[in-house]
C-alpha positions as CSV (number, residue, x, y, z in Angstrom):
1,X,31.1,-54.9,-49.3
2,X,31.0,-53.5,-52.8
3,X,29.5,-50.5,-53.3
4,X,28.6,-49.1,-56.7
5,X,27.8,-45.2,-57.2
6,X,26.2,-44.0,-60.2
7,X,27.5,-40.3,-60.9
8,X,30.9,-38.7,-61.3
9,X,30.0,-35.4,-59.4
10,X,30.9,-34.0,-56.0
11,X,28.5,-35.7,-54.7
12,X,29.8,-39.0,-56.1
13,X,33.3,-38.5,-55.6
14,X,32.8,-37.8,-52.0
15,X,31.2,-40.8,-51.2
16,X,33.8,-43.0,-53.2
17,X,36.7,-40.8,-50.9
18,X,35.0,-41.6,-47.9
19,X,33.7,-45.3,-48.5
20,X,37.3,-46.1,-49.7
21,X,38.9,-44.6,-46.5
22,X,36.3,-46.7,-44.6
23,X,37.7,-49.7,-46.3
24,X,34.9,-50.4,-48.6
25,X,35.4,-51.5,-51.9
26,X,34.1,-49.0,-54.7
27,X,33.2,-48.2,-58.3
28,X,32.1,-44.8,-59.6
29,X,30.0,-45.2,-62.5
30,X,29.9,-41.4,-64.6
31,X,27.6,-41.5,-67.8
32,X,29.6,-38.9,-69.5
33,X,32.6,-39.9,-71.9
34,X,35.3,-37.5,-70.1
35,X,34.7,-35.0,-67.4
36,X,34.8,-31.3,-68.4
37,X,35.8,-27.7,-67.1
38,X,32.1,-25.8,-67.3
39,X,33.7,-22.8,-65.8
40,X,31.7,-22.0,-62.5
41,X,32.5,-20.8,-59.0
42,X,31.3,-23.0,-55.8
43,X,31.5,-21.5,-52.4
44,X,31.9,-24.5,-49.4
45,X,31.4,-23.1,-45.7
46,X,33.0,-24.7,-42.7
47,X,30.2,-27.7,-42.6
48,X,31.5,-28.4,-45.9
49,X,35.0,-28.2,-45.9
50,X,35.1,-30.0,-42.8
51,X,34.5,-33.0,-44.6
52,X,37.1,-32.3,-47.2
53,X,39.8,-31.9,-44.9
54,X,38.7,-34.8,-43.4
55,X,38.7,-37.2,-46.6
56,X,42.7,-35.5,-47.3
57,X,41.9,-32.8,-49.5
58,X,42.5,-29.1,-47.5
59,X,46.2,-29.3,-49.2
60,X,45.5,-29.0,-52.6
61,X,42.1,-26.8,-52.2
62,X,44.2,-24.5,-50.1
63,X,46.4,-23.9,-53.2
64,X,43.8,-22.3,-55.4
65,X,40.8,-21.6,-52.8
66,X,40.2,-17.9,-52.0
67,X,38.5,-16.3,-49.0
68,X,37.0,-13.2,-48.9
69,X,38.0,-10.4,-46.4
70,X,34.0,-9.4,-46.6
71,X,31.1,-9.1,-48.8
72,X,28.7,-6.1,-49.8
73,X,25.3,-6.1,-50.4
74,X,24.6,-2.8,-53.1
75,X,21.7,-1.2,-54.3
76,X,21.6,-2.5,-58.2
77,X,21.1,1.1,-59.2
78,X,23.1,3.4,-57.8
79,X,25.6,0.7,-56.3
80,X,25.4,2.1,-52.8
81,X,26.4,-0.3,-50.2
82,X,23.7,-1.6,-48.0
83,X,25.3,-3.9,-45.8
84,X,28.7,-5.2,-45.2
85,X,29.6,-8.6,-43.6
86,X,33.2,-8.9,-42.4
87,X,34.6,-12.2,-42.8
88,X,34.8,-13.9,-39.6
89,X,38.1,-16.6,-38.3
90,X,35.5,-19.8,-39.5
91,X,38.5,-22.0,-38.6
92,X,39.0,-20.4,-34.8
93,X,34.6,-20.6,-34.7
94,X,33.9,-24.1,-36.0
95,X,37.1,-25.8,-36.7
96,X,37.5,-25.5,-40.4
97,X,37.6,-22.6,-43.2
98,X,35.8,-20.9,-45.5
99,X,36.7,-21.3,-48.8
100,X,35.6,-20.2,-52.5
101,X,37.0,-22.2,-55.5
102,X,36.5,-23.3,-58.9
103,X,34.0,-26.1,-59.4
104,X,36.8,-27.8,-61.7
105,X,40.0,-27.2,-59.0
106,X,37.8,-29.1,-56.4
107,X,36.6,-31.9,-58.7
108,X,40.5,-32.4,-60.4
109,X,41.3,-32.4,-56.2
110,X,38.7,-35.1,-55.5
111,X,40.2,-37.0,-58.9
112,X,43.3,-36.8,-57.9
113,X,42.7,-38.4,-54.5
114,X,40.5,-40.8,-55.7
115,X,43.0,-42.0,-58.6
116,X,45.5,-42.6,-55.5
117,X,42.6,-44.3,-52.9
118,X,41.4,-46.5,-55.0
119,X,42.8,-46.9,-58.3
120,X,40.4,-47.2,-61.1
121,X,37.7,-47.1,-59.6
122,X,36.0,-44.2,-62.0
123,X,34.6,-45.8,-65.0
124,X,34.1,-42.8,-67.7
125,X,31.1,-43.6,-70.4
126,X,29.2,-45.8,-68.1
127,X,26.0,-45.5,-68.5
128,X,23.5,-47.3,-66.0
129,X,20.2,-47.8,-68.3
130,X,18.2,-49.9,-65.5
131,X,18.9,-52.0,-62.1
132,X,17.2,-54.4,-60.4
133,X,17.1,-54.5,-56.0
134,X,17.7,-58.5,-54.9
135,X,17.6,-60.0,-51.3
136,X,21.4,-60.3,-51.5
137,X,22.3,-57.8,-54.0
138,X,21.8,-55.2,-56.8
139,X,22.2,-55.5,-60.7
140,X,23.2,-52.8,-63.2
141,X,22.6,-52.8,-66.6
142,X,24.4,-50.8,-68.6
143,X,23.9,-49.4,-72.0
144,X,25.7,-51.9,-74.5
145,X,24.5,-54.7,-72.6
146,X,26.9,-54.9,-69.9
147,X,25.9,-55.9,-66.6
148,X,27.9,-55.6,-63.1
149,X,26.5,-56.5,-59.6
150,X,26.9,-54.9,-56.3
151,X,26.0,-55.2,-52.8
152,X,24.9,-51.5,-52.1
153,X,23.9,-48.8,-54.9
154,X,24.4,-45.0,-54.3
155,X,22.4,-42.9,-56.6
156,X,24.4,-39.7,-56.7
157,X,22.8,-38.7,-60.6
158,X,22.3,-34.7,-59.7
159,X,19.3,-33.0,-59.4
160,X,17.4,-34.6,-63.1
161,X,18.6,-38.2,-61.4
162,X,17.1,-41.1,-63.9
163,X,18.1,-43.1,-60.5
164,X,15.4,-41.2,-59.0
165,X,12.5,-41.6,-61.4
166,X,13.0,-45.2,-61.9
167,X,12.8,-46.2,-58.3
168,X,10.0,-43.4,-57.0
169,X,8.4,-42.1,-60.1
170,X,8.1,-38.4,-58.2
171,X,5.8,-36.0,-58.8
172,X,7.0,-33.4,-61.9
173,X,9.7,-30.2,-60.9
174,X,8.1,-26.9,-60.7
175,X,9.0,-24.1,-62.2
176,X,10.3,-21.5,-59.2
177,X,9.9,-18.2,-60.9
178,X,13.7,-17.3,-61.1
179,X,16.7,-17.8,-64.2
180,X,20.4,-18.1,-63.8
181,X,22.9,-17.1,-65.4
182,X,26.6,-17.5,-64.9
183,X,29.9,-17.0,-66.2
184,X,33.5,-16.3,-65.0
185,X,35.9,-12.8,-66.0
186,X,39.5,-12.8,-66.3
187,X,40.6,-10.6,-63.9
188,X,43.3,-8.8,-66.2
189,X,40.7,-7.4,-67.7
190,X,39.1,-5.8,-64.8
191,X,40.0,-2.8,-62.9
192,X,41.1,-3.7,-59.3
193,X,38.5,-2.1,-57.5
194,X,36.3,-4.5,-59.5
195,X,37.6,-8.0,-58.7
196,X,35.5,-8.2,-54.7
197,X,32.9,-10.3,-53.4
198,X,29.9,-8.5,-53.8
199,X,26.0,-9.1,-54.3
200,X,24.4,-6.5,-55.8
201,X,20.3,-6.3,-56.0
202,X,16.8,-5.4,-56.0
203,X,13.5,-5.6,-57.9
204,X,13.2,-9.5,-58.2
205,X,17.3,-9.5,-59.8
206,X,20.8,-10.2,-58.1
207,X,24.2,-10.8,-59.1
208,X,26.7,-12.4,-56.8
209,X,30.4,-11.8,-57.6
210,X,33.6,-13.6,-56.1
211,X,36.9,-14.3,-56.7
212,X,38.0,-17.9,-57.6
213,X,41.5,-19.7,-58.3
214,X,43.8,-17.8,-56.8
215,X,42.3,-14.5,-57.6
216,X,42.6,-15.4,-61.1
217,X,39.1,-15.3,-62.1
218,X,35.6,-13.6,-60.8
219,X,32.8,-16.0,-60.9
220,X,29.0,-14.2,-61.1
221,X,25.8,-15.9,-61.0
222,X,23.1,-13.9,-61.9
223,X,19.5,-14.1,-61.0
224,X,16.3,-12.6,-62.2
225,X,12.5,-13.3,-61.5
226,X,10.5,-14.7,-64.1
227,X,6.8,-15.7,-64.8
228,X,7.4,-17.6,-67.7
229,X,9.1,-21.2,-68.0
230,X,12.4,-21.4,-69.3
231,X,14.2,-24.9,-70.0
232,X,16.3,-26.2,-66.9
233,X,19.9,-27.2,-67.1
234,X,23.4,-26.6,-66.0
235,X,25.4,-25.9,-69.6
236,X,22.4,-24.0,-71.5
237,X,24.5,-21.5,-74.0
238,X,23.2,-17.7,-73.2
239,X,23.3,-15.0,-75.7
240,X,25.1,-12.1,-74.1
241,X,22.7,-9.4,-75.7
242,X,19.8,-10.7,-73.8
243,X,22.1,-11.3,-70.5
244,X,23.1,-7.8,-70.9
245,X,19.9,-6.1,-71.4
246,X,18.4,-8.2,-68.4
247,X,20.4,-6.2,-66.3
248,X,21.0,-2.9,-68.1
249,X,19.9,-0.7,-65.5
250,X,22.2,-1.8,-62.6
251,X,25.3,0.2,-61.5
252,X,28.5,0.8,-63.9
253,X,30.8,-1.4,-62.4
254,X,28.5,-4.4,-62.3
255,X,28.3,-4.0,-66.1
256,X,31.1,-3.9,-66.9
257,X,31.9,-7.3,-65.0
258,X,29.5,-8.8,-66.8
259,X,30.5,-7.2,-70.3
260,X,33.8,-9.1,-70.2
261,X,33.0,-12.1,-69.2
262,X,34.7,-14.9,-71.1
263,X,33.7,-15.5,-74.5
264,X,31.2,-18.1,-74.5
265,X,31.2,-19.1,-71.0
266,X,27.9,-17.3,-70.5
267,X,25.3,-20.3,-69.4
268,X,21.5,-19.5,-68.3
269,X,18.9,-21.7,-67.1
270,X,15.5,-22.0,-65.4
271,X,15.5,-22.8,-61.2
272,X,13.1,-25.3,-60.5
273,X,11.8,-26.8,-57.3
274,X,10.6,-30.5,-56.6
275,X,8.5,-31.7,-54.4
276,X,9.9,-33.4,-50.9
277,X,10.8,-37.4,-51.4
278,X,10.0,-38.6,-47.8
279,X,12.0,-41.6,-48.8
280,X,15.1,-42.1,-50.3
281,X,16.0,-45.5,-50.3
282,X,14.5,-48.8,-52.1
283,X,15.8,-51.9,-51.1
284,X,19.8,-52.1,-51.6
285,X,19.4,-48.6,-53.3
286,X,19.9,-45.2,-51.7
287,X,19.8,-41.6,-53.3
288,X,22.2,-39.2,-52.3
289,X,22.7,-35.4,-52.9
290,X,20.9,-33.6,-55.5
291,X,19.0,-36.7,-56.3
292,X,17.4,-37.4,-53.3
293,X,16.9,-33.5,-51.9
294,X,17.3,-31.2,-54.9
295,X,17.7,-27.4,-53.2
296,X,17.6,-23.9,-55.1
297,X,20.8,-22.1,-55.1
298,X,19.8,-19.0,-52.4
299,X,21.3,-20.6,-49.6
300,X,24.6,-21.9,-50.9
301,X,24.3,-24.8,-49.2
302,X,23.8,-27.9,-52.0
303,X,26.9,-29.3,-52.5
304,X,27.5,-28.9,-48.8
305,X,24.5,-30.9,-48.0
306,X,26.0,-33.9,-50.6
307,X,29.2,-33.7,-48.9
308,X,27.6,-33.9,-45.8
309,X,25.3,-36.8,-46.8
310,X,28.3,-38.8,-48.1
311,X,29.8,-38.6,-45.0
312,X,26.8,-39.7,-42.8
313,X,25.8,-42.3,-45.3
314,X,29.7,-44.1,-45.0
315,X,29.5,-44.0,-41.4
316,X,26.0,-45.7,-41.7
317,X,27.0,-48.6,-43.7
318,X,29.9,-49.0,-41.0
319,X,27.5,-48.6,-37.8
320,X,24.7,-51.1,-39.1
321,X,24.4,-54.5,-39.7
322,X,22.4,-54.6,-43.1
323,X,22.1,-52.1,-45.9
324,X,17.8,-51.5,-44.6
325,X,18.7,-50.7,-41.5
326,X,22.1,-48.4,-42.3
327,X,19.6,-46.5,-44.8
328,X,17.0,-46.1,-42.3
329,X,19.8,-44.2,-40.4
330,X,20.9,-42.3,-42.6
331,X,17.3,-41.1,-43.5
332,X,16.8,-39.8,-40.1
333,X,20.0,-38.9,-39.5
334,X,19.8,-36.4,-42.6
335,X,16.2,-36.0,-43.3
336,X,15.2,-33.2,-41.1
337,X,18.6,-30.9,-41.7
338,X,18.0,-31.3,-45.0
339,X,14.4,-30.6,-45.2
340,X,14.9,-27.3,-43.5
341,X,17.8,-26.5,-45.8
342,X,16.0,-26.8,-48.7
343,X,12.6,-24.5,-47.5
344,X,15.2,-21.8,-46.0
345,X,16.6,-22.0,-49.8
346,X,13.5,-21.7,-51.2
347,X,12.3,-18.4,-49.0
348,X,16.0,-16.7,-49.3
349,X,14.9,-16.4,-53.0
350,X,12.3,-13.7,-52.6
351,X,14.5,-11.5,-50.2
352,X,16.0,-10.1,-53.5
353,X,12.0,-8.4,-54.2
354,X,11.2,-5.1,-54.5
355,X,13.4,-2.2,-53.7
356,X,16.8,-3.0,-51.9
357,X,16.9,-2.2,-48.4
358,X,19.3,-3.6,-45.1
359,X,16.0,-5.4,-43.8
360,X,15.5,-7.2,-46.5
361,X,18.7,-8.8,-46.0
362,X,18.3,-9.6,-41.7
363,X,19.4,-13.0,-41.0
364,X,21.7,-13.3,-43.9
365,X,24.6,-14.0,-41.0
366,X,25.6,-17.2,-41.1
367,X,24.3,-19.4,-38.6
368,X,24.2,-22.8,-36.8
369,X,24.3,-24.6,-39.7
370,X,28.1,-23.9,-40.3
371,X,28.6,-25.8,-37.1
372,X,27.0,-29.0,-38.3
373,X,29.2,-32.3,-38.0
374,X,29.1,-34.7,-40.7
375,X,32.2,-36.2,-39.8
376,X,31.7,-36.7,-35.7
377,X,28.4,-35.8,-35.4
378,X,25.4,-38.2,-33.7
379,X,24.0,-40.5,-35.7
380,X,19.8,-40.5,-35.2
C-alpha cells in the first residue's frame, strides 16, 4: 500500500516513521522549499514520548532533551512562589520520560530517521493544489502540473490545513481572546538563578519559561488576554517594545528574561479555536493532527495528540481490510480522547484570570492522560 502524506511537520514525520516501520510504502509531501529552525521550545510527556521511543528515536532526543527537577507557579508581581510541582520518575510511573527539547532537535531527529527508514521519501517544495478520492485510489495535483497517485492520503497540513477546507469546508476559526508570544534566551546571558522552569501569572497574562538543548537555551511563551482580533500564525515578527510593555509590570527577573531574548526571534500571534469536525475522513482521505483537531496551547498536549494519532492511525491501516473501515477505527479510536483534550485546553486558558492564587491552579497535576497507549493500547 502506498501511502502519501501531505505536510512535513511532527505530525507528518511521525506517521511516515511509523507507516514505514509497518512496512508501508511512503511519500512525505512538505509545501515549503527547505525546512527551517523557528527557534521554539516543545514539551512531550510520557504519552508522547512513548511513541518516539517506540519509532527509534529516545537516543538522539536523549542527547539534547532536558527535564526539569520541578516547576513554580509565581505571582507575576511580586514573583512570590505559589505552588511548586516536583518532577515525578515519569519513566518508573508510565514507562517512558518526560522530556523538553527544541522544536528543531526533534524534527532534525525525526529527519534523520526518516532519511535512513525510507530513503527519499520527503519531497521538499511539493505543493498539493487539489486531489481527487477514487474507488481504488487517490490523485494529487500538484502545483506545476504534476500529478502522483496513491492508495491512502494522510492530511497532516497543521492547524490552517488547505486539506481540511477542501474536503469539509468547516465552519470559520474563532478568535479565543488570548496572544502569544515566544522566543528563546541564550543562557550566557542569564544569571543562573534565572535559567528554571517556571510559569509566572495573573490578571488574564502568563509566561512559561524552560530550559531547552541541553541547558543551552530558555524557551518562553508568553500569553496575554485580549478582546480584539489579532492575525494568527506561527512566524508573525513581534516588536520587542510592545512585547515588553505588555508585560512591564511583572517581577524583575521575568523581565529581564525576556529583555534578552535573541535578536529577532521574538514571534507573536493570535490563539484561535475551531469548531469540532465530527468527521475526519473522506473516502481514501484522512486528516491527522492539527488538521483534523486543532487544540489551544494551555494543555501542552498538541503535538502529543499527533503523535498519538499517527500511531493509532498505522495500526489501523494494518488491523483493517480497507482504507473506510481502518478510518472508521481510527475515528473512534481517537475521537473521544481527543475531543476532551481539546475542551480541557480550552478551559485551562482562563485559570491564568484575575489575581494569582494556589486554587486557581488545582488540578494542574498531571493526570491519566500521561498514561495513554498509542503504541499497545485497544483499538475501539
Amino acid at each position: 500500500m502506498k501511502i502519501a502524506i501531505v505536510g512535513g511537520g511532527i505530525g507528518g514525520l511521525a506517521t511516515a516513521l511509523a507507516m514505514t516501520q509497518a512496512g508501508f510504502a511512503v511519500a512525505v509531501y512538505e509545501r515549503s522549499a527547505q525546512l527551517l529552525d523557528f527557534g521554539a521550545g516543545i514539551t512531550l510527556a510520557p504519552n508522547a514520548t512513548r511513541v518516539l521511543y517506540h519509532l527509534g528515536l529516545g537516543e538522539m532526543l536523549e542527547e539534547t532533551a532536558v527535564t526539569p527537577p520541578q516547576t513554580e507557579y509565581r505571582h507575576y508581581r511580586t514573583g512570590q512562589v505559589i505552588y511548586r510541582m516536583m518532577t515525578k520518575d515519569f519513566r518508573a510511573l508510565y514507562g517512558a520520560p518526560y522530556m523538553r527539547l527544541h522544536r528543531w532537535d526533534l524534527q532534525r531527529a525525526m529527519l534523520t530517521r526518516l532519511a535512513q527508514a525510507a530513503p527519499g521519501a520527503l519531497q521538499l517544495g511539493a505543493n498539493v493544489e487539489g486531489l481527487e478520492s477514487h474507488d481504488s485510489h487517490v490523485t494529487l495535483r500538484f502545483a506545476g502540473g504534476r500529478v502522483e497517485t496513491a492508495d491512502v492520503v494522510v492530511a497532516a497540513d497543521g492547524i490552517r490545513s488547505s486539506m481540511r477546507e477542501t474536503l469539509f469546508n468547516p465552519a470559520p476559526p474563532i478568535f479565543a481572546g488570548f496572544v502569544a508570544w515566544r522566543g528563546l534566551v541564550d543562557t550566557t546571558v542569564l544569571p543562573t538563578h534565572l535559567c528554571e522552569s517556571a510559569v509566572v501569572f495573573g490578571q488574564g497574562r502568563h509566561i512559561n519559561r524552560y530550559l531547552v538543548r541541553r541547558g543551552e537555551l530558555l524557551n518562553f511563551i508568553a500569553v496575554a488576554h485580549r478582546e480584539q482580533w489579532e492575525a494568527e500564525g506561527w512566524n508573525i515578527p513581534a516588536p520587542m517594545d510592545e512585547f515588553l510593555e505588555e508585560f512591564s509590570d511583572f517581577d524583575e527577573g521575568t523581565r529581564t528574561v525576556i529583555s534578552r531574548s535573541v535578536p529577532g526571534q521574538v514571534y507573536k500571534w493570535g490563539l484561535f479555536g475551531r469548531p469540532w469536525l465530527e468527521q475526519w475522513h473522506s473516502g481514501r482521505v484522512v486528516l491527522l493532527g492539527d488538521a483534523a483537531h486543532p487544540m489551544l496551547p494551555f494543555l501542552g498536549q498538541g503535538a502529543a495528540n499527533a503523535l498519538e494519532d499517527a500511531m493509532i492511525l498505522t495500526r489501523c491501516l494494518q488491523t483493517e481490510a480497507t482504507p473506510t473501515r481502518a478510518f472508521a477505527l481510527y475515528q473512534r479510536t481517537r475521537g473521544p480522547r481527543v475531543r476532551l483534550a481539546t475542551e480541557q485546553a480550552a478551559q485551562r486558558g482562563h485559570r491564568y484570570l484575575g489575581e494569582p492564587n494556589a486554587d486557581s491552579l488545582k488540578g494542574n497535576e498531571p493526570g491519566p492522560e500521561y498514561a495513554y497507549d498509542a503504541v499497545a493500547g485497544p483499538l475501539g
